[in-house]
MARZA-278988 format. One line per field, with one value per residue (C-alpha): residue in one letter; x, y, z. Coordinates in Angstrom, 1 decimal, decimal comma. Layout:
N
lumvo [A; ...]
x [X; ...]
y [Y; ...]
z [Z; ...]
% end
This chain:
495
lumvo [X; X; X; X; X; X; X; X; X; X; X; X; X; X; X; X; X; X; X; X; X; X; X; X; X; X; X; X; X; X; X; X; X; X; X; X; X; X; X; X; X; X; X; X; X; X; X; X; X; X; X; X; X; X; X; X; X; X; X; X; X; X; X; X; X; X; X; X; X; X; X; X; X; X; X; X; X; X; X; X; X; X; X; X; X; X; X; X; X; X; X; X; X; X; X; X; X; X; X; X; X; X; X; X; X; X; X; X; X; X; X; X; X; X; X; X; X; X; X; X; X; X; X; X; X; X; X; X; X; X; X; X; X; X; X; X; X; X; X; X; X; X; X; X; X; X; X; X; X; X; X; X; X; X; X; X; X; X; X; X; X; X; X; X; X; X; X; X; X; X; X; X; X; X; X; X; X; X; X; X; X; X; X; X; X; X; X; X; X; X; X; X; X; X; X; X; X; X; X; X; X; X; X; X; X; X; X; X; X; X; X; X; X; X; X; X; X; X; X; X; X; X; X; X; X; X; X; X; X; X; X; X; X; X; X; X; X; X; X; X; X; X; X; X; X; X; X; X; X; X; X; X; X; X; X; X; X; X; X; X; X; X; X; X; X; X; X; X; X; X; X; X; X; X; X; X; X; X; X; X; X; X; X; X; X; X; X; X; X; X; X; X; X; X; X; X; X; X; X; X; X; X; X; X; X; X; X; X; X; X; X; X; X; X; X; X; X; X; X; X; X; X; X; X; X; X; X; X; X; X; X; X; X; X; X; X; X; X; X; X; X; X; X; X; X; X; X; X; X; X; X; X; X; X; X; X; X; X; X; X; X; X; X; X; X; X; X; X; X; X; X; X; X; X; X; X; X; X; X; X; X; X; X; X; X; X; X; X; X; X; X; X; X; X; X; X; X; X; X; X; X; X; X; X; X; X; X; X; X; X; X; X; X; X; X; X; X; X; X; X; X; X; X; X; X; X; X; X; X; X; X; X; X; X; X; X; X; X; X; X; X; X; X; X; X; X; X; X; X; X; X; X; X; X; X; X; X; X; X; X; X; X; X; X; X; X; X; X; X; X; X; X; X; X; X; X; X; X; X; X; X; X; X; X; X; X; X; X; X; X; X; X; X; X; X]
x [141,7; 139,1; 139,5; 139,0; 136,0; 134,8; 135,2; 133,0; 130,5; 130,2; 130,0; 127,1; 125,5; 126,1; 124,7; 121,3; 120,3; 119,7; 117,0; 115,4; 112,4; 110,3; 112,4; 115,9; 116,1; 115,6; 117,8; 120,4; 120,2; 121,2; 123,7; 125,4; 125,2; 126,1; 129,6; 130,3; 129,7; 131,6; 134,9; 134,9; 134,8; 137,8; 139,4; 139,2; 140,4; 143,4; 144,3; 144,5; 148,0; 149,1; 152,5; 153,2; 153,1; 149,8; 147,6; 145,0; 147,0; 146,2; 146,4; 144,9; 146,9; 145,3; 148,2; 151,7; 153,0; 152,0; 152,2; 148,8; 147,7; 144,7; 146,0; 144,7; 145,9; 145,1; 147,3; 146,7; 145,7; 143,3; 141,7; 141,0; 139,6; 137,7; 135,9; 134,9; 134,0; 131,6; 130,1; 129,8; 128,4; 125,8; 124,4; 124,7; 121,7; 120,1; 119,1; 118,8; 114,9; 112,4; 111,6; 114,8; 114,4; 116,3; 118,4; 119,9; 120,8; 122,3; 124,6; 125,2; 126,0; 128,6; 130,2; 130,8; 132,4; 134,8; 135,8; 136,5; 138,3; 140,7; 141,8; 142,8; 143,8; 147,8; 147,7; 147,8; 145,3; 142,8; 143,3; 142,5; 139,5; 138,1; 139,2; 137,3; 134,3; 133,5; 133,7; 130,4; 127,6; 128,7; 128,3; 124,9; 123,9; 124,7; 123,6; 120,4; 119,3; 121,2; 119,6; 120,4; 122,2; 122,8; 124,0; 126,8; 128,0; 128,0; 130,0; 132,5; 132,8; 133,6; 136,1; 137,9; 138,4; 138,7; 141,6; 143,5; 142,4; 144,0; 147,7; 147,4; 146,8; 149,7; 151,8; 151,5; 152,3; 155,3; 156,1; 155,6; 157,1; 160,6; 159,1; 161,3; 164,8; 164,7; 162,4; 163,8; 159,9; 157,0; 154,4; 151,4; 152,0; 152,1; 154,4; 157,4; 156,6; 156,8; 160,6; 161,7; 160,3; 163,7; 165,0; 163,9; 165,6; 165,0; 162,5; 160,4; 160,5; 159,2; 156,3; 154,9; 155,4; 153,2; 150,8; 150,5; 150,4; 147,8; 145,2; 145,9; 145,1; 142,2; 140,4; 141,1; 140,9; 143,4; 144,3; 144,0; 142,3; 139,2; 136,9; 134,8; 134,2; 131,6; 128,8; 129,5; 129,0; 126,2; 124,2; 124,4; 121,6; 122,6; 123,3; 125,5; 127,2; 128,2; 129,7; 131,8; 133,3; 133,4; 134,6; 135,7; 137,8; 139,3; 140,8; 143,1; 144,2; 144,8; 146,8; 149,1; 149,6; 149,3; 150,2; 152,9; 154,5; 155,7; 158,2; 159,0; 162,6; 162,2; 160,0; 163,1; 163,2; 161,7; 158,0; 157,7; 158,0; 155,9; 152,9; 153,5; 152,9; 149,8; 148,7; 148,9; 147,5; 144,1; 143,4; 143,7; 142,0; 139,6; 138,9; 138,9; 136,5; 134,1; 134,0; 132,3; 129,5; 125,9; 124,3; 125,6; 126,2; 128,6; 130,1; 130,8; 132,4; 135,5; 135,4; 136,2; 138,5; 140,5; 140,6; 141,8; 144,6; 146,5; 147,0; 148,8; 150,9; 151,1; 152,1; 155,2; 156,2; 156,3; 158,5; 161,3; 162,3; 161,7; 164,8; 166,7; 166,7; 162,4; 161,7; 159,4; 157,8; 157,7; 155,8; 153,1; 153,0; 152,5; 150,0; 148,0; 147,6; 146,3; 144,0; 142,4; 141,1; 139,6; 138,3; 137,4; 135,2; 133,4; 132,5; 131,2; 129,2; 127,7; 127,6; 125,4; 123,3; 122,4; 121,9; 119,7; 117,2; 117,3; 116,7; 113,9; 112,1; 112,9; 113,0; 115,9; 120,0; 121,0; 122,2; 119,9; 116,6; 116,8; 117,3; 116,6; 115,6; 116,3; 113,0; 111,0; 113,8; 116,6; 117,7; 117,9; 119,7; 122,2; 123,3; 123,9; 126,2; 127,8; 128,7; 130,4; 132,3; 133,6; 134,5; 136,5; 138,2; 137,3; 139,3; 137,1; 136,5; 138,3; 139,3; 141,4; 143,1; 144,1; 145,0; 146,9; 148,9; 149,5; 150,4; 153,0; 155,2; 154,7; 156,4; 159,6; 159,8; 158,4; 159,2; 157,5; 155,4; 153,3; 151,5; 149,7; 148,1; 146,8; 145,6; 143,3; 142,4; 141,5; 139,2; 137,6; 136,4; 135,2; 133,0; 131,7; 130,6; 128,9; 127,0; 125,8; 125,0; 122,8; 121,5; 120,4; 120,2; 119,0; 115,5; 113,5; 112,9; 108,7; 108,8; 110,1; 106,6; 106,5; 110,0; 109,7; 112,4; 114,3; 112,5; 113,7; 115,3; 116,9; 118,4; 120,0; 121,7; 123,0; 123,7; 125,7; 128,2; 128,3; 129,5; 131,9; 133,9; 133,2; 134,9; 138,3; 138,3; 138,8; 140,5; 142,4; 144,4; 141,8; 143,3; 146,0; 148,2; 148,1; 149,0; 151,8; 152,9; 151,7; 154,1; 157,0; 157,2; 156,9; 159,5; 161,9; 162,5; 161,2; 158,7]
y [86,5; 88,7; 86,1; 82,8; 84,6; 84,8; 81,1; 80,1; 82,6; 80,5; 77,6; 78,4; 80,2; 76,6; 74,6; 76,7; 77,1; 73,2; 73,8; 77,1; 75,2; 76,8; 80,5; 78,3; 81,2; 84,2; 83,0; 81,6; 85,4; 87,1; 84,8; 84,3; 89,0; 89,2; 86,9; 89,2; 92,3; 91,0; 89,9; 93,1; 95,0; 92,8; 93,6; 97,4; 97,3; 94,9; 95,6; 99,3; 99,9; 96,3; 95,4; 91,6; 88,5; 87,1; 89,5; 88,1; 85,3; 83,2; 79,2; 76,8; 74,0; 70,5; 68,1; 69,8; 66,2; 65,5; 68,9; 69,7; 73,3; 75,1; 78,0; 80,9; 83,8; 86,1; 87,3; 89,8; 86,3; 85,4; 88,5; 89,0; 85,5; 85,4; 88,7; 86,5; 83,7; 85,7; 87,6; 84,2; 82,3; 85,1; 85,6; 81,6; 81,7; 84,6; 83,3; 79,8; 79,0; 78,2; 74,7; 73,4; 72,9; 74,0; 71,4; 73,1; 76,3; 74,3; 72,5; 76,2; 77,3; 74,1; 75,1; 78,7; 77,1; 75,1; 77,7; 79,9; 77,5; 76,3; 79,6; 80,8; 77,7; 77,5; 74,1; 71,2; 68,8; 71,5; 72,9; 69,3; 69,0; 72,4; 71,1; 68,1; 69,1; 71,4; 68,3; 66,5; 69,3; 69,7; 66,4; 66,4; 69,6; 67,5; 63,9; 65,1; 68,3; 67,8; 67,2; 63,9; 61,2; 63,5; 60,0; 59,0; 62,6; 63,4; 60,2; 61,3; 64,7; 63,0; 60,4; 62,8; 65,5; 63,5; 61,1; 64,9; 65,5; 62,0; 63,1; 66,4; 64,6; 62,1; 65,1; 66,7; 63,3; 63,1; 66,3; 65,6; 62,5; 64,7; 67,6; 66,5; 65,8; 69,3; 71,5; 69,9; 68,7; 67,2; 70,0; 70,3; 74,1; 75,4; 77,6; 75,4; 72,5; 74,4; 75,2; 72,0; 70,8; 71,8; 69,8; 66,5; 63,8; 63,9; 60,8; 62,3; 65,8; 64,9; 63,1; 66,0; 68,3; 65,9; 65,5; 68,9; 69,8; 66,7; 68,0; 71,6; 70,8; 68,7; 71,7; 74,2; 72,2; 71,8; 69,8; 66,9; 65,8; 68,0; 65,5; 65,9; 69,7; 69,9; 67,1; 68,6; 72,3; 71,3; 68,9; 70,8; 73,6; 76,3; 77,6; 74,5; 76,1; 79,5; 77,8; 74,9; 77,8; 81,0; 79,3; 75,6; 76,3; 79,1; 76,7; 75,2; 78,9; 78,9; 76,4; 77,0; 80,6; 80,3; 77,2; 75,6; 79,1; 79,2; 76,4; 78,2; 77,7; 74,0; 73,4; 72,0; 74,5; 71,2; 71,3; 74,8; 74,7; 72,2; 74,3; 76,6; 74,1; 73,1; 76,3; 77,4; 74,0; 74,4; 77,8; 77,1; 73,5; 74,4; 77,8; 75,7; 73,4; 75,8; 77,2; 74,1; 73,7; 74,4; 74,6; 77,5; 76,3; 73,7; 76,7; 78,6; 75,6; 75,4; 79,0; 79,0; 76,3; 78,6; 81,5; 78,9; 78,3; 82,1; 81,0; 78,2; 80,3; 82,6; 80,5; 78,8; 81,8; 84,1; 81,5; 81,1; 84,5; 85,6; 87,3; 89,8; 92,6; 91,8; 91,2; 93,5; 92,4; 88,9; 90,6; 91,9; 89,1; 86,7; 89,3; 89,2; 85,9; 86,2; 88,8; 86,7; 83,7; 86,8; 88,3; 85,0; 84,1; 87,3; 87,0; 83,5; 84,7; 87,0; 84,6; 81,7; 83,9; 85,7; 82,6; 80,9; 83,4; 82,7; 79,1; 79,7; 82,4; 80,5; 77,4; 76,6; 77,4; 75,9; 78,4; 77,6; 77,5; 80,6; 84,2; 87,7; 87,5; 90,7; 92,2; 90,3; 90,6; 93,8; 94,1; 89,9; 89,6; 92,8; 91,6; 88,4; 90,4; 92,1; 89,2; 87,7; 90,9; 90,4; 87,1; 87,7; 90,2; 93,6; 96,6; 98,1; 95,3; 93,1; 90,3; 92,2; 93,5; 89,8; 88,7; 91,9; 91,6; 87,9; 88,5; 91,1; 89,4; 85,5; 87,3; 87,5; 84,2; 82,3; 84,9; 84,3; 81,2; 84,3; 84,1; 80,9; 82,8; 85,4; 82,9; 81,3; 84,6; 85,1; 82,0; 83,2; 86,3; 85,0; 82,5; 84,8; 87,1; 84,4; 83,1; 86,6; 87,8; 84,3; 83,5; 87,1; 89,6; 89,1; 87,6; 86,1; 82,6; 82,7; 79,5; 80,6; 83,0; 85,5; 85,9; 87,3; 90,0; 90,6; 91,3; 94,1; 91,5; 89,7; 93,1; 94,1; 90,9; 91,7; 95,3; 94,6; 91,9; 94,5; 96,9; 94,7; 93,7; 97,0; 99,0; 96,7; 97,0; 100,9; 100,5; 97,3; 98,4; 98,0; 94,5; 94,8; 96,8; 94,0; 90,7; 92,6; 92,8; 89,1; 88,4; 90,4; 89,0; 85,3; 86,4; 87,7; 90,9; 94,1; 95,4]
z [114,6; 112,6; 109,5; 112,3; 113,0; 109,9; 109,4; 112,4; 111,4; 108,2; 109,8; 111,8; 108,7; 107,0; 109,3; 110,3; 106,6; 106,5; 109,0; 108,0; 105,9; 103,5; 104,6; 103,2; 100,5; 102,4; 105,0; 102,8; 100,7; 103,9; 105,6; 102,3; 102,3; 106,1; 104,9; 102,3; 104,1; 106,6; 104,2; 102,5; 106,2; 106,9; 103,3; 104,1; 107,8; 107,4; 103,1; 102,8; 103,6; 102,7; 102,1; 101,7; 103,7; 106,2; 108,2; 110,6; 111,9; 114,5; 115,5; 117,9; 118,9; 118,6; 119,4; 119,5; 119,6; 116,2; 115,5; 114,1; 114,7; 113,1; 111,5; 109,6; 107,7; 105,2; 102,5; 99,6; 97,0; 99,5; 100,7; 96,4; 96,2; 100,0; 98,0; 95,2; 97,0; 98,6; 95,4; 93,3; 96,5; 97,1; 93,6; 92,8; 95,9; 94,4; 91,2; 92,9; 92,4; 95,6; 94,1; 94,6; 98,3; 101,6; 100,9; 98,4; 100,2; 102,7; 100,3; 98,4; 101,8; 103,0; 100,0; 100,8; 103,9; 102,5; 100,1; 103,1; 104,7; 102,3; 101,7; 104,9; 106,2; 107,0; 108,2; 105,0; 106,9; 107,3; 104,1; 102,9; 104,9; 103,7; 100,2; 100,1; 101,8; 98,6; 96,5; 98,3; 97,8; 94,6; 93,9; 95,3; 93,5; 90,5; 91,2; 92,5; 91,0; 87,9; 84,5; 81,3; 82,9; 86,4; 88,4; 86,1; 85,7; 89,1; 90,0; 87,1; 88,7; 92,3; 91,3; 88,6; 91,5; 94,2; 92,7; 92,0; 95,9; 96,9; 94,8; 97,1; 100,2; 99,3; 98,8; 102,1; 103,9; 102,1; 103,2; 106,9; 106,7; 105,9; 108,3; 111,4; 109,4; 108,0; 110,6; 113,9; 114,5; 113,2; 111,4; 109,2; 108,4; 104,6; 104,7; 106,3; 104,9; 101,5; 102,6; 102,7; 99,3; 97,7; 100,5; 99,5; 97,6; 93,6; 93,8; 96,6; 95,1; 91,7; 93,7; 96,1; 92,6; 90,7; 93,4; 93,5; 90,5; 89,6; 92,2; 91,2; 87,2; 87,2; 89,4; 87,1; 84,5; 82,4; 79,0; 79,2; 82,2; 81,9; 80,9; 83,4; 82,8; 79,6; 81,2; 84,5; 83,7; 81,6; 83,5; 86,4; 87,5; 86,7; 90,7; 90,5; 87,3; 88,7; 91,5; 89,2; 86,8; 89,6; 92,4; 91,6; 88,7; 91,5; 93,9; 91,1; 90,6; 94,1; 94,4; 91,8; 93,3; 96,9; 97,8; 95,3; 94,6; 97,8; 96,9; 93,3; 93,6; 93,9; 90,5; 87,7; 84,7; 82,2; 84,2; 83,7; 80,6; 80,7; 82,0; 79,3; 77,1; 78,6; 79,1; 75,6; 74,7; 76,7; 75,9; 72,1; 72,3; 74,0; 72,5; 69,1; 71,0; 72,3; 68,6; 67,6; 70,4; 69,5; 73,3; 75,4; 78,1; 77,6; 74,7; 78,3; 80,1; 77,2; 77,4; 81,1; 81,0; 77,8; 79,9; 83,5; 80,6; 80,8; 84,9; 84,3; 81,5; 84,0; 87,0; 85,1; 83,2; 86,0; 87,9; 85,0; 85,4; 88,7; 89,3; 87,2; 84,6; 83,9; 87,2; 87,6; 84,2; 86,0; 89,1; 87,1; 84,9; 88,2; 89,2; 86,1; 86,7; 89,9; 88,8; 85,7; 88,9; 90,4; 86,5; 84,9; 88,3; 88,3; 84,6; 84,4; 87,5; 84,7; 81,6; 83,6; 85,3; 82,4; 80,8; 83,3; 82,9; 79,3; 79,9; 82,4; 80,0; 76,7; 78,1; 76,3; 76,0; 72,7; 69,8; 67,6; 69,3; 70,2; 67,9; 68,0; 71,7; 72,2; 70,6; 73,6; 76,2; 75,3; 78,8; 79,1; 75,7; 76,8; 79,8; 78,1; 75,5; 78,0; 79,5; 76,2; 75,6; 78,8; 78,6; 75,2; 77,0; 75,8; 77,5; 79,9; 81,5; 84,6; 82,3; 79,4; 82,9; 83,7; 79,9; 78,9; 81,5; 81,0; 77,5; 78,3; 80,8; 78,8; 76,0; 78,0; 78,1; 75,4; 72,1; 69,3; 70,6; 71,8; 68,7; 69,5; 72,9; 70,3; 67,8; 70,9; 71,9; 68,2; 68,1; 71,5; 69,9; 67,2; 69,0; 71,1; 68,5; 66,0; 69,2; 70,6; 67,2; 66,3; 69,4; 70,8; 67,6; 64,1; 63,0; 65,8; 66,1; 66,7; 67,6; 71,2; 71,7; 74,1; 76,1; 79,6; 80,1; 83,6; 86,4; 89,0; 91,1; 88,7; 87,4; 90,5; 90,5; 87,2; 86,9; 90,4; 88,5; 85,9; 87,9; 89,8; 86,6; 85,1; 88,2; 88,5; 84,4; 85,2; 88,2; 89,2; 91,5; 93,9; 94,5; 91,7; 94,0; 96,8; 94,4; 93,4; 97,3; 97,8; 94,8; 95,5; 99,6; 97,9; 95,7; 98,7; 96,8; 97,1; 94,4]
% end
């Protein structure tokens, strides 16, 4: 109940910020808080003794004829990814400027609604409602607030996303089309419709996998239908950009591991190693491409889709040998994956913020107009490293957490292929070194004048995402510990 709660608390949130005028910011900053305060209350009350399966259920009945019930629950994935949901949604408004509008904190708001939605959502249609209505303020963030040819990108960030959405939907009708030969009754819930997927006829199964899988993908993204990711990440503001890469790219992660997991058993051995293949492939191409950017900014887009690339090695991986001797290798290999959505959203939180203020001080992003910007700005410039060491996956911090364990468990299952995870992750250092060390230290460029450093505001908002990814680096098992239950109950076998 406490989770439905939550939900409708959003929703209210969402709605008033359109109307709050020239006060959208303020009341935007401390909705947006009050949600997080309020999803990590829930965390501590119904995760600290959490063994597996969905807390906080509870379900409304709309028409039990059709069966269409609005249901919610909370499981150990989702509680880790309602937390940050609320940490990306709440800084993306921080560092959101004034002149943008109230419009603007309304759509940042609609879209922390739809996030929460969609993930404790355990009924398809509403989980496709909640799913789709994140697509439309994004696409207005971009089509209106957006920057170089903002109209044509932001309609190739609706139709790329929303043809993937239209696969999902198709999927879940095929499901309840079979819901009453299998289930005794017509039903739109996840989890037994997911029962029946290994149920259905080959023609029909190798749809609702695709469709899945489609939908899944191209939010991550994934090679090769990410096209839309560099002109999206970069012609969006750069509020619009933590959301795309801490929270967009999440719900593919999501999918993969709390939706289509559920029906493991019914994936054929040939498409999971097919994932592997495509995982391996996006985060060396796009490691390779990132290599070869000269603005930031779109540098950090094929970074983020690289590092998207170790959960979808994760995802099929995890699945090939999910039972016996390396089980438990398996379970923390599945786990890892989990934790690099929740790793790789926090640290592009980090990277783009950081970044914006660059942009806004030194009114520009690209590599090599700017140089040695730390003698103007050292705390500006350090964050910004900080951010790249995490990114690159440095021990110490939550994303080497994600990757090392990633690493560890893929090896079981794909040998000596291995070495092409460590060549990306080879490139992805190297990147991010060349770029820190050109674009923040050695001489400065005077060109760029007097650089304003961060302000105490600004500071806070850093230092706090610093912390965040600092403290699970240390100490995972804050949420490590309950992805490994959420893994082991979708598993059926004791961890």
């Amino acid at each position: 109940m406490l989770a439905f709660d939550i939900l409708i608390i959003s929703i209210v949130f969402g709605i008033a910020t359109f109307f709050t005028g020239r006060y959208a910011k303020e009341v935007a900053s401390i909705l947006s808080g009050v949600l997080l305060i309020l999803i990590a209350a829930f965390s501590i009350l119904r995760f600290s003794s959490y063994t597996g399966g969905f807390v906080s259920s509870y379900s409304i009945t709309i028409s039990s004829s059709i069966g269409l019930y609005f249901s919610v629950g909370v499981s150990g994935l989702t509680d880790a990814l309602l937390i940050l949901t609320g940490i990306v949604m709440l800084v993306s408004i921080l560092i959101t400027g004034r002149e943008y509008g109230s419009a603007f904190f309304g759509l940042e708001m609609l879209v922390e609604v739809g996030l929460i939605g969609l993930l404790i959502s355990r009924d398809f249609l509403f989980f496709y409602i909640f799913w789709e209505l994140v697509l439309v303020p994004v696409y207005f963030m971009i089509g209106r607030y957006g920057r170089d040819n903002k109209d044509s990108i932001s309609l190739k960030f609706f139709v790329y996303t929303h043809i993937g959405s239209v696969f999902i939907l198709l999927s879940i009708f095929t499901l309840y089309s079979y819901s009453f030969t299998y289930l005794g009754s017509y039903t739109f819930e996840i989890g037994p419709l997911m029962s029946i997927v290994h149920l259905l006829p080959p023609f029909e199964l190798g749809f609702v996998l695709f469709g899945f899988l489609f939908g899944f993908l191209v939010k991550m993204p994934s090679f090769p239908i990410h096209s839309w990711l560099p002109d999206s990440y970069y012609s969006a503001p750069y509020p619009a950009t933590v959301i795309l890469a801490g929270a967009i790219s999440m719900m593919g992660g999501y999918g993969l591991f709390g939706i289509l997991m559920e029906a493991y058993t019914a994936i054929p051995l040939w498409v999971l190693y097919f994932l592997i293949a495509l995982g391996i492939i996006s985060i060396i191409y796009f490691a390779l491409t990132a290599m070869f950017q000269r603005n930031i900014k779109k540098m950090m887009a094929f970074a983020s889709a690289s590092a998207m690339g170790f959960v979808t090695l994760s995802f099929a991986a995890s699945i090939i040998e999910s039972t016996g001797s390396e089980y438990s290798v398996k379970l923390i290999e599945a786990s890892g994956g989990m934790f690099q959505i929740v790793a790789h959203g926090l640290i592009m939180a980090l990277v783009f913020s950081a970044l914006y203020y660059i942009s806004r001080n030194a009114r520009t992003d690209s590599v090599y107009g700017l140089g040695g910007i730390y003698r103007e700005a050292p705390m500006l410039a350090s964050f910004s490293l900080i951010g790249f060491l995490a990114s690159l996956g440095l021990p110490g911090f939550a994303g080497f957490i994600g990757e090392f364990s990633i690493v560890v468990g893929v090896f079981q299952a794909i040998s000596w292929y291995i070495f092409f995870v460590i060549f990306g992750m080879i490139i992805t250092a190297s990147y991010h070194i060349w770029t820190a060390q050109r674009s923040l230290y050695g001489p400065y460029n005077e060109n760029l004048g007097f650089i304003r450093d961060v302000r105490a505001g600004e500071f806070l908002i850093l230092i706090f995402l610093v912390l965040v990814i600092f403290l699970l680096g240390i100490y995972p098992n804050l949420i490590f510990h309950n992805l490994v239950n959420y893994t082991s109950n979708v598993f059926k076998v004791v961890s």
